[in-house]
KEPADREN-704163 format. One record per residue (C-alpha): residue number from 1; x, y, z. Coordinates in Angstrom, 3 decimals, m for minus. Example, Ala and Ser with C-alpha at 12.3 -4.5 7.8 and 13.67 -1.06 7.14 Angstrom:
REM residues 2
+-----+----------+----------+----------+
! seq !        X !        Y !        Z !
+-----+----------+----------+----------+
!   1 !   12.300 !   m4.500 !    7.800 !
!   2 !   13.670 !   m1.060 !    7.140 !
+-----+----------+----------+----------+
This chain:
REM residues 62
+-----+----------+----------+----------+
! seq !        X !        Y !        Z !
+-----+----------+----------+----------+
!   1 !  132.180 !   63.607 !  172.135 !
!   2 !  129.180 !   64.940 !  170.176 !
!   3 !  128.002 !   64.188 !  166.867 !
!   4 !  129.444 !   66.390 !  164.401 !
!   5 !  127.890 !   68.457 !  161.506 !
!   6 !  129.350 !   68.108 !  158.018 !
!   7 !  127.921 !   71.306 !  155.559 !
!   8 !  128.816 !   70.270 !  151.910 !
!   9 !  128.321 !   72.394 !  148.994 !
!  10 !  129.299 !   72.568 !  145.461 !
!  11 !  127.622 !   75.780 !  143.331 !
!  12 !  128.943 !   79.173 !  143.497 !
!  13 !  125.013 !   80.316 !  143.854 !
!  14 !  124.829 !   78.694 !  147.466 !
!  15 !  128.027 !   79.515 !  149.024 !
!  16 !  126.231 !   82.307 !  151.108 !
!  17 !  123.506 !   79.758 !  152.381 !
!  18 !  125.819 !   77.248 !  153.272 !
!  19 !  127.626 !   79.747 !  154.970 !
!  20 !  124.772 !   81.145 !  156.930 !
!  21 !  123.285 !   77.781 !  157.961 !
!  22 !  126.913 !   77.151 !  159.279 !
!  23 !  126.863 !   80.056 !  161.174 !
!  24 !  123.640 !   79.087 !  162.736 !
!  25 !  124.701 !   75.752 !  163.373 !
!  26 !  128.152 !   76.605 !  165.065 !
!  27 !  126.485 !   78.692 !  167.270 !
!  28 !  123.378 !   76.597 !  168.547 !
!  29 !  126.240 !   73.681 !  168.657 !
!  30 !  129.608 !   74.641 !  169.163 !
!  31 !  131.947 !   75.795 !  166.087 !
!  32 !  134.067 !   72.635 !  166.615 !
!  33 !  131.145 !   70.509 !  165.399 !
!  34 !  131.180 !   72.100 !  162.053 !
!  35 !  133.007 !   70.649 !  159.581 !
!  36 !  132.767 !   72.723 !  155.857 !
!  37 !  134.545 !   71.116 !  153.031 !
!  38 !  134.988 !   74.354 !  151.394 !
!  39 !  136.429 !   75.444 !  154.812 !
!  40 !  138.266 !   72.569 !  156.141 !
!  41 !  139.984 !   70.714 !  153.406 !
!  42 !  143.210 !   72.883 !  152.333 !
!  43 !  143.948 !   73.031 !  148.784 !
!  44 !  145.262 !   69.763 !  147.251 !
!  45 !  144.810 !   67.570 !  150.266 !
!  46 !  143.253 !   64.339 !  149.439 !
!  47 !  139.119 !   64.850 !  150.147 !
!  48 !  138.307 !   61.760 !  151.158 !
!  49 !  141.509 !   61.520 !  153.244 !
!  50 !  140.411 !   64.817 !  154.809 !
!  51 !  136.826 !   64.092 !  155.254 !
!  52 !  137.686 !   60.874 !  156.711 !
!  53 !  140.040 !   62.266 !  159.581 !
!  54 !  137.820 !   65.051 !  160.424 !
!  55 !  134.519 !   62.686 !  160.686 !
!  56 !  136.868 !   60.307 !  162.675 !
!  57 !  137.681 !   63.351 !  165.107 !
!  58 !  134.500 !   64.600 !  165.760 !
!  59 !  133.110 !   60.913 !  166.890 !
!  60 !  130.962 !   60.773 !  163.593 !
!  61 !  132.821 !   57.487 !  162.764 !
!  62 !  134.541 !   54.221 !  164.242 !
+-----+----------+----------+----------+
């Protein structure tokens, strides 16, 4: 499984950069490499949980 790509972002002012360079990315790499916090952690999930599971599934971690 390849390496995934984790796009983390946390001011308003760079939401459309981060959401670019994801676009970029998913296409030179596959979308199911990209993993966007803003995108796919739903709202009151645990982040670290989340992150965690979704580094985990794209072979990032052991």
């Amino acid at each position: 499984m390849a390496a995934g790509i984790f796009i983390c972002y946390r001011r308003d002012e760079s939401r459309h950069a981060a959401g670019r360079l994801a676009d970029d990315l998913a296409e030179a790499f596959g979308a199911e490499t990209i993993f966007r916090d803003i995108e796919g952690i739903d709202p009151g999930v645990d982040f670290a949980q989340a992150l965690d599971k979704a580094l985990r599934w794209r072979g990032c971690r052991g």
